[in-house]
Z-matrix of the N, CA and C atoms (Angstrom, degrees):
N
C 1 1.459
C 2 1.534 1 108.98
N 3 1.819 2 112.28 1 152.01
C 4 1.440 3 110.37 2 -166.91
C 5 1.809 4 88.41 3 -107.22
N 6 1.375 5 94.67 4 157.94
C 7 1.969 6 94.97 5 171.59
C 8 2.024 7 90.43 6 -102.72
N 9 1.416 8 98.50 7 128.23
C 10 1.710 9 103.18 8 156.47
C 11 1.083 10 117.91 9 -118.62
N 12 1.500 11 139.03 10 -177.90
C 13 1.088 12 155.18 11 175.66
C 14 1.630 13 113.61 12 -134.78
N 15 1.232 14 100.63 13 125.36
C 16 1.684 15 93.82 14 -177.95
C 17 1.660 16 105.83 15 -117.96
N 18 0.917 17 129.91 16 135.70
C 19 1.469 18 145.06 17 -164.63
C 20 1.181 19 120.23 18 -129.48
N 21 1.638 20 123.76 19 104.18
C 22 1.772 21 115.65 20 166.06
C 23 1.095 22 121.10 21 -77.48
N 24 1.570 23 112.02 22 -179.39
C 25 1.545 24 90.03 23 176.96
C 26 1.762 25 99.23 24 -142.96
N 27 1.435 26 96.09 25 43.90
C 28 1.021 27 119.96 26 151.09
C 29 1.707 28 148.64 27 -68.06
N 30 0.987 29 74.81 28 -68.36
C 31 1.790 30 112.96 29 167.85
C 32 1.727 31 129.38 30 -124.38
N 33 1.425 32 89.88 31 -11.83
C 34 1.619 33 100.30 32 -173.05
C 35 1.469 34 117.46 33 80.98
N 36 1.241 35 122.83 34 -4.37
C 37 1.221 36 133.74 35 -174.17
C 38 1.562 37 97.42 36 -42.78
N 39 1.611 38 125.77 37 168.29
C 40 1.166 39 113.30 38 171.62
C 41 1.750 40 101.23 39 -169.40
N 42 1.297 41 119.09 40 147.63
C 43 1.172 42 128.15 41 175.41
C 44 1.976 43 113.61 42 -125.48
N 45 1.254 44 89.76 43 140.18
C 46 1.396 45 112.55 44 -170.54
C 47 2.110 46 98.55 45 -109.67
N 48 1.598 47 92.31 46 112.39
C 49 1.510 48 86.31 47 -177.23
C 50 1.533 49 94.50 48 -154.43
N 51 1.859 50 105.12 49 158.55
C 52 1.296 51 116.77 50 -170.91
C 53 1.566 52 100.52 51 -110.33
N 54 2.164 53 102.75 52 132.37
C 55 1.866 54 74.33 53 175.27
C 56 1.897 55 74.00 54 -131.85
N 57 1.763 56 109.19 55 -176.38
C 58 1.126 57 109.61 56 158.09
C 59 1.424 58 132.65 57 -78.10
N 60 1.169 59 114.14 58 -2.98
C 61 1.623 60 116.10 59 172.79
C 62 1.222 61 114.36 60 -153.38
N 63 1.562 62 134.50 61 177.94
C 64 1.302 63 136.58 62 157.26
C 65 1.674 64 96.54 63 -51.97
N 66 1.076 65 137.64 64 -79.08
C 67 1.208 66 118.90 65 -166.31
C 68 1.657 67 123.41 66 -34.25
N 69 1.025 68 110.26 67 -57.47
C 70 1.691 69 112.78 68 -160.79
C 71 1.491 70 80.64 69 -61.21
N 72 1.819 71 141.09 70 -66.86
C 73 1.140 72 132.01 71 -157.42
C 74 1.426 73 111.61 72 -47.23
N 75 1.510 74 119.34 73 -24.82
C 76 1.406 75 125.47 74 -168.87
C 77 1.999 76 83.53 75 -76.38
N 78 0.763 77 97.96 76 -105.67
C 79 1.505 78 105.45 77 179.92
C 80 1.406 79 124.19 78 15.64
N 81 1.559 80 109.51 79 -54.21
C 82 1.146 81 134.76 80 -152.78
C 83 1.647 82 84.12 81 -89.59
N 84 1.076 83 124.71 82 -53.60
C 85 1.906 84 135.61 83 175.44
C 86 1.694 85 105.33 84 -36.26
N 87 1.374 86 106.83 85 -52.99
C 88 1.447 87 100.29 86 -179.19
C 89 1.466 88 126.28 87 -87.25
N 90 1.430 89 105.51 88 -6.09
C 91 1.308 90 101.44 89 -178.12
C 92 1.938 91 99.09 90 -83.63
N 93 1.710 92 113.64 91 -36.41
C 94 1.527 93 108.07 92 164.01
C 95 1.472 94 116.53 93 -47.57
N 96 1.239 95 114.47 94 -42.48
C 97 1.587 96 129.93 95 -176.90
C 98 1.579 97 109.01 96 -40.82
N 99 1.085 98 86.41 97 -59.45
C 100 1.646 99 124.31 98 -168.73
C 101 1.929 100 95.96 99 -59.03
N 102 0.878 101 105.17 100 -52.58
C 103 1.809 102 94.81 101 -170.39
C 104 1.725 103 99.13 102 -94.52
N 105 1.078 104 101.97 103 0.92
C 106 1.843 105 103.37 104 174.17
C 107 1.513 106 100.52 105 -69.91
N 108 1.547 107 104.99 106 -52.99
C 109 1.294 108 113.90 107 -174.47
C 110 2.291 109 122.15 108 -54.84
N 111 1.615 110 71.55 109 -57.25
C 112 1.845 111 69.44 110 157.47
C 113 1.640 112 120.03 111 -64.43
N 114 0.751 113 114.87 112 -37.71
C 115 1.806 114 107.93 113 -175.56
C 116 1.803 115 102.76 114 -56.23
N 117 1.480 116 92.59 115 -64.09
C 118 1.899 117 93.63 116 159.47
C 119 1.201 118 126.68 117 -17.89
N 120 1.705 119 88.84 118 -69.93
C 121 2.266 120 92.08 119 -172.95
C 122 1.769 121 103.75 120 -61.25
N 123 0.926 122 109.90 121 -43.39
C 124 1.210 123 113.51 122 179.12
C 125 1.900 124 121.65 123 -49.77
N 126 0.962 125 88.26 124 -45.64
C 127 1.317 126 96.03 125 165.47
C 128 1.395 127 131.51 126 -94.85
N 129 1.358 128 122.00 127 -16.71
C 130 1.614 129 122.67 128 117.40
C 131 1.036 130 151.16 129 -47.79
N 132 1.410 131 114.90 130 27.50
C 133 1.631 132 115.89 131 -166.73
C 134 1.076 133 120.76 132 75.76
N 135 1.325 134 128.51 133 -15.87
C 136 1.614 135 130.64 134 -164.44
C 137 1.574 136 117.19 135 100.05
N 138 1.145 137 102.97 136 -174.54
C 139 1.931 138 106.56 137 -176.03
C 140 1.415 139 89.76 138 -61.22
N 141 1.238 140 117.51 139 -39.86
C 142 1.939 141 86.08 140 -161.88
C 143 1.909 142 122.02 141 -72.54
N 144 1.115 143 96.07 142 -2.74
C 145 1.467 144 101.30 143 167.74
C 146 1.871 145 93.01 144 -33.79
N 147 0.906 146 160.96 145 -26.79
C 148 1.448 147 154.21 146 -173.89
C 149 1.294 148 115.26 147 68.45
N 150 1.148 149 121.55 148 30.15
C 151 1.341 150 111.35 149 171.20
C 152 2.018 151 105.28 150 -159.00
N 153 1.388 152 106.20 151 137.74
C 154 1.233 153 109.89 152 -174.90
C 155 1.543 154 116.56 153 -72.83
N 156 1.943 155 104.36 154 132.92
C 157 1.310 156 126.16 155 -151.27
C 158 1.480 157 79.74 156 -109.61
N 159 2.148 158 112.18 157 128.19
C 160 1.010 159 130.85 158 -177.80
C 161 1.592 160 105.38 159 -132.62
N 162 1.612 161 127.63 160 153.08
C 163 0.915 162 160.68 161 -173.95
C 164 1.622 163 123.91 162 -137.76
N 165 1.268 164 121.49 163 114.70
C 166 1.486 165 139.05 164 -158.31
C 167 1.552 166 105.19 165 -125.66
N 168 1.293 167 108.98 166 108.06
C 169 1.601 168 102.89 167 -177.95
C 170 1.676 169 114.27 168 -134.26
N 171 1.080 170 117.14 169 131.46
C 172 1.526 171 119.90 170 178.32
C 173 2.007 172 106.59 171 -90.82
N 174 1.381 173 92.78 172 134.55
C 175 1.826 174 91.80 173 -174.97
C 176 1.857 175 95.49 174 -122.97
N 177 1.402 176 102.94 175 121.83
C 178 0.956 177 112.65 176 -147.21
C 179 2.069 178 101.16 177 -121.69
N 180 1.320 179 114.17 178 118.14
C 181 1.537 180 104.95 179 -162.82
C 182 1.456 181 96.09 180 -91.08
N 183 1.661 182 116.96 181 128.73
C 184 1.919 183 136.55 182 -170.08
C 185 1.135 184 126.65 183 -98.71
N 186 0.897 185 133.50 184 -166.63
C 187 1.201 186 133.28 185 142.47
C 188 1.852 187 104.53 186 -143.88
N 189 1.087 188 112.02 187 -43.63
C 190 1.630 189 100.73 188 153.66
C 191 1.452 190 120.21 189 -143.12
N 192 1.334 191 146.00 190 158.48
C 193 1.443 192 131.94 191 -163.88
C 194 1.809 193 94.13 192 -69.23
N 195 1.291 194 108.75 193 -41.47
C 196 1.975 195 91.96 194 176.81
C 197 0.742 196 131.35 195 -70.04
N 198 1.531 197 119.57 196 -1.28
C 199 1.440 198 104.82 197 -176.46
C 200 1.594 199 89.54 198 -94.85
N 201 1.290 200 136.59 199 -34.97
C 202 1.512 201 147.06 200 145.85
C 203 1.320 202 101.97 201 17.34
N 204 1.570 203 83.66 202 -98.81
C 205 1.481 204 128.83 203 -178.59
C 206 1.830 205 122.29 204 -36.54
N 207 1.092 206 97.51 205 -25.38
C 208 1.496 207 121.34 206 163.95
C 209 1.778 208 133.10 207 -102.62
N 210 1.322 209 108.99 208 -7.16
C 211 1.160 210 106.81 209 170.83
C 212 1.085 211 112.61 210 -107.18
N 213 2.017 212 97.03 211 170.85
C 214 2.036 213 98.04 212 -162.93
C 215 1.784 214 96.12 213 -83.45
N 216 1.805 215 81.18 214 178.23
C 217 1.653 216 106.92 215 177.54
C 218 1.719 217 105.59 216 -31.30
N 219 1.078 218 131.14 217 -48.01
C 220 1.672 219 138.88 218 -121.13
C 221 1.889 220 91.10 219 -96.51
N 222 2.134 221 94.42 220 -61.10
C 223 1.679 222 107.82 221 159.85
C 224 1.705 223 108.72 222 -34.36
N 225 1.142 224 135.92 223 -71.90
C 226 1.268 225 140.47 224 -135.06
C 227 1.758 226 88.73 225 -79.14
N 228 1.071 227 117.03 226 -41.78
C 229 1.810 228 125.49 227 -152.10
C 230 1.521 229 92.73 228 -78.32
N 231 1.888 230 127.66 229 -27.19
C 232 1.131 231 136.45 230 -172.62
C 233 1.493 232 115.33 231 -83.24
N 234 1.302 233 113.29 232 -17.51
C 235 1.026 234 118.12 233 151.41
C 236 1.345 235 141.26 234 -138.38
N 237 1.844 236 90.99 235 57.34
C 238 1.376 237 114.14 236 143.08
C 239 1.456 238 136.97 237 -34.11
N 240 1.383 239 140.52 238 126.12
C 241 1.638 240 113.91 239 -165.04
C 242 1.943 241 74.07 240 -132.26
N 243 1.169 242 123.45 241 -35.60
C 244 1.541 243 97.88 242 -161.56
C 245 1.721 244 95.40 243 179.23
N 246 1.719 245 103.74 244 121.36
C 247 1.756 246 108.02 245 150.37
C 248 1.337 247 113.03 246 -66.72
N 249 1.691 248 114.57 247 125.35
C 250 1.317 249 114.88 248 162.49
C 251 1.320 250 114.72 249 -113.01
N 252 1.554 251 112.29 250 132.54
C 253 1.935 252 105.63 251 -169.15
C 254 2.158 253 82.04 252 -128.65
N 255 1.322 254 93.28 253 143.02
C 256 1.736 255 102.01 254 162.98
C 257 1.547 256 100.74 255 -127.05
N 258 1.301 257 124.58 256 155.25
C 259 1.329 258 130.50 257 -173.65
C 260 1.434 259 99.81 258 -142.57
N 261 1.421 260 131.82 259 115.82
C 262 1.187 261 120.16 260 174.29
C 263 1.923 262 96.48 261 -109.27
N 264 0.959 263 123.66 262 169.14
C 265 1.497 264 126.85 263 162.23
C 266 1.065 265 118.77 264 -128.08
N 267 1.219 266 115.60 265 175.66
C 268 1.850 267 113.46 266 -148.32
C 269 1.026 268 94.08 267 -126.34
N 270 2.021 269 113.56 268 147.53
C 271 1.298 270 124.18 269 174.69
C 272 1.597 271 117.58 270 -72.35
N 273 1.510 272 111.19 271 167.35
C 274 1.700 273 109.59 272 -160.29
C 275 1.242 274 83.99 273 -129.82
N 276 1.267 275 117.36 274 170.51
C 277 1.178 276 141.96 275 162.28
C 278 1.710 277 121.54 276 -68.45
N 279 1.778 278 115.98 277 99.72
C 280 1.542 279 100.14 278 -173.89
C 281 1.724 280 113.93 279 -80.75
N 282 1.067 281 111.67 280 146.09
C 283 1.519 282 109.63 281 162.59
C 284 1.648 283 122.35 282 -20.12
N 285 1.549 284 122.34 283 -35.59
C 286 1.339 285 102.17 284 158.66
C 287 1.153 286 127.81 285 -96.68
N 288 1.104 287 119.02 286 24.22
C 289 1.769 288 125.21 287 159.42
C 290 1.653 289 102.08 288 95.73
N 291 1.755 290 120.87 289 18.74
C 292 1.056 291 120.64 290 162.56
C 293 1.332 292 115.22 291 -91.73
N 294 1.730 293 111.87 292 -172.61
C 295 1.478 294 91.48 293 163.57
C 296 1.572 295 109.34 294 -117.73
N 297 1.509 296 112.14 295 172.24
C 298 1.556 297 120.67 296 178.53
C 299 1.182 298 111.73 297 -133.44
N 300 1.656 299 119.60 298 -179.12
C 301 1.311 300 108.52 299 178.60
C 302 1.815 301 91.32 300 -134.62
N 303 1.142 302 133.51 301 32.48
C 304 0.961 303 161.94 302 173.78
C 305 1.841 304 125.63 303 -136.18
N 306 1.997 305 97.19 304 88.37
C 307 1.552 306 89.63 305 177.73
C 308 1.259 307 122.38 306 -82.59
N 309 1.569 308 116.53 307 1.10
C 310 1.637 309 109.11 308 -174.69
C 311 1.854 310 99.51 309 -84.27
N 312 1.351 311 117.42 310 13.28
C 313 1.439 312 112.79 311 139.93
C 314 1.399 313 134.66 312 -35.63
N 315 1.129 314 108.97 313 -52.98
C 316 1.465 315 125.94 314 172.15
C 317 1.323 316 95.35 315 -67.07
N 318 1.615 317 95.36 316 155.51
C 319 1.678 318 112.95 317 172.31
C 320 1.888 319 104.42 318 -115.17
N 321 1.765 320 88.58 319 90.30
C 322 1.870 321 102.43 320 -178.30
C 323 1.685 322 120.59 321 -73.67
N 324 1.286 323 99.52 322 100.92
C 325 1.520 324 97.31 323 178.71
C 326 1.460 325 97.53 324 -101.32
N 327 1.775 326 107.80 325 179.28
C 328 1.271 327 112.56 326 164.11
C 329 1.363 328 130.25 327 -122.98
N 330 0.936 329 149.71 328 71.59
C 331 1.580 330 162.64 329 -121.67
C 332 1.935 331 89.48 330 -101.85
N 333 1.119 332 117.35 331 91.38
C 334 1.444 333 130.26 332 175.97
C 335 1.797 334 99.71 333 -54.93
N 336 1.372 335 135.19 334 -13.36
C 337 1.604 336 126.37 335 164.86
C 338 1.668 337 110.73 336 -65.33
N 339 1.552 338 97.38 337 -13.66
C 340 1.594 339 99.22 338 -141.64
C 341 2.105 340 97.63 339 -117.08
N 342 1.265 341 103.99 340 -55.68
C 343 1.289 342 106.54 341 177.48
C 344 1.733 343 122.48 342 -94.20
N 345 1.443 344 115.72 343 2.91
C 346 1.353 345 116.42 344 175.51
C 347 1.624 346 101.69 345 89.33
N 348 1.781 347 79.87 346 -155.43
C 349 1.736 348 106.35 347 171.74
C 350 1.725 349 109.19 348 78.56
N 351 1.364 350 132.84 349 -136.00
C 352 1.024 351 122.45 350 149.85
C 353 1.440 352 129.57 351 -123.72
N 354 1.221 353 133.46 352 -174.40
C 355 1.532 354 117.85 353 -154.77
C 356 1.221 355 109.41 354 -86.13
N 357 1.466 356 124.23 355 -35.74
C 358 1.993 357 133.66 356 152.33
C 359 1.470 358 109.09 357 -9.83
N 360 1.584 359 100.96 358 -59.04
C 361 1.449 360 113.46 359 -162.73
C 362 1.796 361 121.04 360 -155.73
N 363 1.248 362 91.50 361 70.91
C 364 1.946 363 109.29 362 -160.52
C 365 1.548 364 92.04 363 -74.24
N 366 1.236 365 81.27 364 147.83
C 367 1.673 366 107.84 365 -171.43
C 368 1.301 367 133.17 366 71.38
N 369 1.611 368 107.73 367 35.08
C 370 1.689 369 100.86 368 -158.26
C 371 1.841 370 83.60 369 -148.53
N 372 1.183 371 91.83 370 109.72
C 373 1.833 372 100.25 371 164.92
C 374 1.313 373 127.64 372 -130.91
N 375 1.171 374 125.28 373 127.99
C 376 1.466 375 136.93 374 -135.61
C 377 1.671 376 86.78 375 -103.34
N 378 1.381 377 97.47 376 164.17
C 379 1.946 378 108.39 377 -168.86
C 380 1.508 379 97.00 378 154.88
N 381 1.586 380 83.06 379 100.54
C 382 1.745 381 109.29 380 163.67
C 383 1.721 382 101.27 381 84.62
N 384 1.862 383 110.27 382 -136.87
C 385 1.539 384 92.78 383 163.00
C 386 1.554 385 121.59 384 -95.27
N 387 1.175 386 125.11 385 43.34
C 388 1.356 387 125.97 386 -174.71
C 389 1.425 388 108.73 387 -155.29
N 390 1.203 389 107.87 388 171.47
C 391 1.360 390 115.05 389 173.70
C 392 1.806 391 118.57 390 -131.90
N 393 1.278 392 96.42 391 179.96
C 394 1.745 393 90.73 392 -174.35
C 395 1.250 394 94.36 393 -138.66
N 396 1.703 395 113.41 394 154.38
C 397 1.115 396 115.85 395 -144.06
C 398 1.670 397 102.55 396 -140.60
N 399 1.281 398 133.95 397 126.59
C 400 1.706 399 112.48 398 -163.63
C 401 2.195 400 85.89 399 -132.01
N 402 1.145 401 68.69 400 128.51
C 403 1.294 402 80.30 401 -178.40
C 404 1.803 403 133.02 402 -135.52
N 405 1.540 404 137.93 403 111.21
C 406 1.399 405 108.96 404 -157.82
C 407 1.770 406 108.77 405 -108.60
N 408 1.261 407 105.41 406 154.85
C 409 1.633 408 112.39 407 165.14
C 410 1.096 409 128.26 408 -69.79
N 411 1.709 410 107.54 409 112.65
C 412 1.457 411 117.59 410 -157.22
C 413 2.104 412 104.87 411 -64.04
N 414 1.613 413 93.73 412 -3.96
C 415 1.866 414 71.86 413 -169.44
C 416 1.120 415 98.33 414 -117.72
N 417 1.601 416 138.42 415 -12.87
C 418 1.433 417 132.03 416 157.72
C 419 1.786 418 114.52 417 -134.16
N 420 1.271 419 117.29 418 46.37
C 421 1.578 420 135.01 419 144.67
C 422 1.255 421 107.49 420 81.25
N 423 2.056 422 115.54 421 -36.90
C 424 1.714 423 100.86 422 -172.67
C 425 1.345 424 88.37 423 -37.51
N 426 2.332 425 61.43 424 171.07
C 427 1.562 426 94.41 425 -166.56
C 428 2.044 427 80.00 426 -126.44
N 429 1.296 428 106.56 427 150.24
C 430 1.543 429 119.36 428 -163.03
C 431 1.485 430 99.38 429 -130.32
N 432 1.484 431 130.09 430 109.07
C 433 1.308 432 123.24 431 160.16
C 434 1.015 433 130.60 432 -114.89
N 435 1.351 434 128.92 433 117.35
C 436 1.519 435 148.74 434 -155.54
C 437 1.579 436 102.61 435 -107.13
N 438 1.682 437 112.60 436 119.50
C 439 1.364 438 107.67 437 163.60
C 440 1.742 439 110.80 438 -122.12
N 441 1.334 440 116.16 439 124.58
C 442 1.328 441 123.68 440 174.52
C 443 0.911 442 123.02 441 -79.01
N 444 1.625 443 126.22 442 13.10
C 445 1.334 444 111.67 443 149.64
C 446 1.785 445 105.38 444 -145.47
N 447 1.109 446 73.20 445 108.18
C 448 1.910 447 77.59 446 -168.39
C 449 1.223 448 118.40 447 -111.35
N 450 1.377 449 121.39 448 143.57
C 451 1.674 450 111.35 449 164.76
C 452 0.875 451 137.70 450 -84.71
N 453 1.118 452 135.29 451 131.31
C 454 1.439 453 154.26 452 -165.77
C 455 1.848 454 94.22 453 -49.33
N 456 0.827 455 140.06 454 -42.71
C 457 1.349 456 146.77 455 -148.59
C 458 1.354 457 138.15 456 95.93
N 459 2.058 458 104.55 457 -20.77
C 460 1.058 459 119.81 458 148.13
C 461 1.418 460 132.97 459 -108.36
N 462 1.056 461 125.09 460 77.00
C 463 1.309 462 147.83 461 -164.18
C 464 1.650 463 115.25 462 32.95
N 465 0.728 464 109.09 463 19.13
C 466 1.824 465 122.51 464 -175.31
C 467 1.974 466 105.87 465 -97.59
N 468 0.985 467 101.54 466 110.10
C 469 1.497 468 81.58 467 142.99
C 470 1.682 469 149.72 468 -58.70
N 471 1.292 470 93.65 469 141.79
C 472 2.038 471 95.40 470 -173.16
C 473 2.050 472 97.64 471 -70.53
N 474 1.455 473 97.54 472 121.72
C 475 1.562 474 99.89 473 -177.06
C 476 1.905 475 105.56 474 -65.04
N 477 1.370 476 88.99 475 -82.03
C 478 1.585 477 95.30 476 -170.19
C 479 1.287 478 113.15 477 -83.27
N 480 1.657 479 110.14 478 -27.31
C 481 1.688 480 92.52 479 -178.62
C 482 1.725 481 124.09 480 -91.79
N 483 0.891 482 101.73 481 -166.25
C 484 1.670 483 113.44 482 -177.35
C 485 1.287 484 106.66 483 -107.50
N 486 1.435 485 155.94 484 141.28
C 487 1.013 486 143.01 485 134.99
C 488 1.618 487 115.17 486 -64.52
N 489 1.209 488 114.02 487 115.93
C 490 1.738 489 113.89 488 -163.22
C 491 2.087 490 94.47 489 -131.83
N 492 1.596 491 118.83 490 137.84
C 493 0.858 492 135.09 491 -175.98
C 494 1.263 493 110.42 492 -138.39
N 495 1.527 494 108.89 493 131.60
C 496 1.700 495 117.33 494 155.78
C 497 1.605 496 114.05 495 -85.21
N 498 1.140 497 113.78 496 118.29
C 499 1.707 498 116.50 497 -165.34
C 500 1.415 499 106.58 498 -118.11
N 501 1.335 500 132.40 499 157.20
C 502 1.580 501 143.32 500 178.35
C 503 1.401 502 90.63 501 -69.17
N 504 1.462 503 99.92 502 159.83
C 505 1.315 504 106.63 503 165.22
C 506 1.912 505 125.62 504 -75.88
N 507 0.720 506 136.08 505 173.11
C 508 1.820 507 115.61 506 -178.52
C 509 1.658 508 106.48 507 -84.45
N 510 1.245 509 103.19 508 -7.82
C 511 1.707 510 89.44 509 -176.77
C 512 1.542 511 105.49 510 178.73
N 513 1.633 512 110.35 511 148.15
C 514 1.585 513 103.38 512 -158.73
C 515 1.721 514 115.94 513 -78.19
N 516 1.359 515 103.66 514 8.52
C 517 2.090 516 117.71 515 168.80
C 518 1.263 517 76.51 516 -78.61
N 519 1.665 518 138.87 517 -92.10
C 520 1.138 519 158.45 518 -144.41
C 521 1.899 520 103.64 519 -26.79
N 522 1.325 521 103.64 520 -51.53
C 523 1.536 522 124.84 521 -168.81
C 524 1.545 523 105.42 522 -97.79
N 525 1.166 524 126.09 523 -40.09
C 526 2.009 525 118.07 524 148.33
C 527 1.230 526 107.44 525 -36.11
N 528 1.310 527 122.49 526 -59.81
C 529 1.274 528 119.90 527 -155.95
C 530 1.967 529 122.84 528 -71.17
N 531 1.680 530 78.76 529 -31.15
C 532 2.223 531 84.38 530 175.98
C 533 1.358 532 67.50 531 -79.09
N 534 1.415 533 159.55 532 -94.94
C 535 1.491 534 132.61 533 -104.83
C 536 1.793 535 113.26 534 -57.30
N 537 1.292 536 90.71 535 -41.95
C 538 1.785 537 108.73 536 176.66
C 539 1.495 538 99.00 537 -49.64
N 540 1.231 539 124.16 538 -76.12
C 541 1.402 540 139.50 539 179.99
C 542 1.675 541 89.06 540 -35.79
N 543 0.907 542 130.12 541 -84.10
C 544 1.736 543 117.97 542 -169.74
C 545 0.923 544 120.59 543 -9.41
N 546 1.990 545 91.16 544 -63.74
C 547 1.462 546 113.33 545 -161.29
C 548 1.710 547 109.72 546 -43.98
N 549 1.364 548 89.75 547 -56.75
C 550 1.859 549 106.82 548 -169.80
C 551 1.745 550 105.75 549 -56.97
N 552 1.200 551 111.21 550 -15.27
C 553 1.621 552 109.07 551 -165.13
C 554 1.824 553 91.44 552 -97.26
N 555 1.033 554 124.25 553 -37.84
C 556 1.472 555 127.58 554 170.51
C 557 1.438 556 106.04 555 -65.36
N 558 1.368 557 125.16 556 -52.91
C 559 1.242 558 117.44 557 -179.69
C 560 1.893 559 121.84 558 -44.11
N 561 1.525 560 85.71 559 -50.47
C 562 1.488 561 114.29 560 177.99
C 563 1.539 562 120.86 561 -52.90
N 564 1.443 563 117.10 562 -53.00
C 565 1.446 564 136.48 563 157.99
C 566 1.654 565 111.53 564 -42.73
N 567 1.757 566 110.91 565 -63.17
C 568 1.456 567 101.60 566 175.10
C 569 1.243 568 131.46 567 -76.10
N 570 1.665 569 127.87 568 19.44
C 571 1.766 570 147.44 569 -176.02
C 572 1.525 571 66.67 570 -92.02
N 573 1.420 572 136.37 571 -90.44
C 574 1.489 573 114.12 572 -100.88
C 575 1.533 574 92.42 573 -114.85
């Protein structure tokens, strides 16, 4: 059996575990990963906190955590065995007031009265290399904001995903007013 060390870099939390190979230790890394992440949501309110809850862990092959704990940058990086990242994403709010884990449920239009920007291309404002994107559901009004280049929270950029949110409206004129707008777009739909 090998001794590893697994390390977030979250909290620093860290687990000391024996597997028979790099594999099983890998394994064994994400399944800790894996319930790190629930303890998180959990302590975020749950998935709907709206934004995807991540975990970053270095698994590191030992021989004891002090001798670890005492060696330089170069020691520790040499026995590197494996980045482990889990990404879970969070449920949204569906149009019937359940939840999903799928927002392209909604039907996201962009109504340039409603999300800004300019009229070419309403709802879309650029910042840095990405842009952000506000967009509402033509059959129950959220409002959905998508930024493509988002930070992780720890100074990293989000690679593949999006940070994407269902948000209140800013004020209850703000949210009268898409409901009205619905109304007229349903009305409009059942004329013709």
């Amino acid at each position: 059996m090998t001794k590893y060390l697994l390390l977030d870099d979250a909290d620093f939390d860290y687990l000391e575990l024996e597997a028979l190979d790099d594999d099983a230790a890998i394994a064994r890394g994400r399944e800790w990963a894996t319930e790190w992440v629930d303890t998180s949501m959990r302590a975020a309110a749950g998935r709907e906190s709206g934004q995807p809850i991540t975990c970053r862990a270095w698994l590191y092959r030992l021989d004891s955590i002090d001798d670890f704990l005492a060696a330089d940058y170069r020691a520790r990086e040499a026995s590197l065995v494996a980045e482990i990242e889990e990404v879970v994403q969070p449920l949204y709010v569906a149009c019937d007031g359940g939840l999903t884990d799928d927002p392209e449920e909604h039907a996201w239009v962009a109504p340039y009265q409603f999300v800004g920007g300019v009229p070419e291309n309403p709802g879309v404002w650029g910042h840095g290399g990405g842009v952000v994107v506000r967009e509402v559901c033509r059959r129950c009004g959220a409002l959905r904001i998508v930024d493509t280049w988002a930070d992780d929270g720890r100074g990293g950029h989000c690679r593949a995903e999006r940070l994407l949110a269902l948000r209140e409206w800013a004020s209850p004129e703000e949210e009268e007013a898409v409901r009205a707008w619905l109304e007229a777009q349903t009305e409009e739909a059942a004329a013709q």
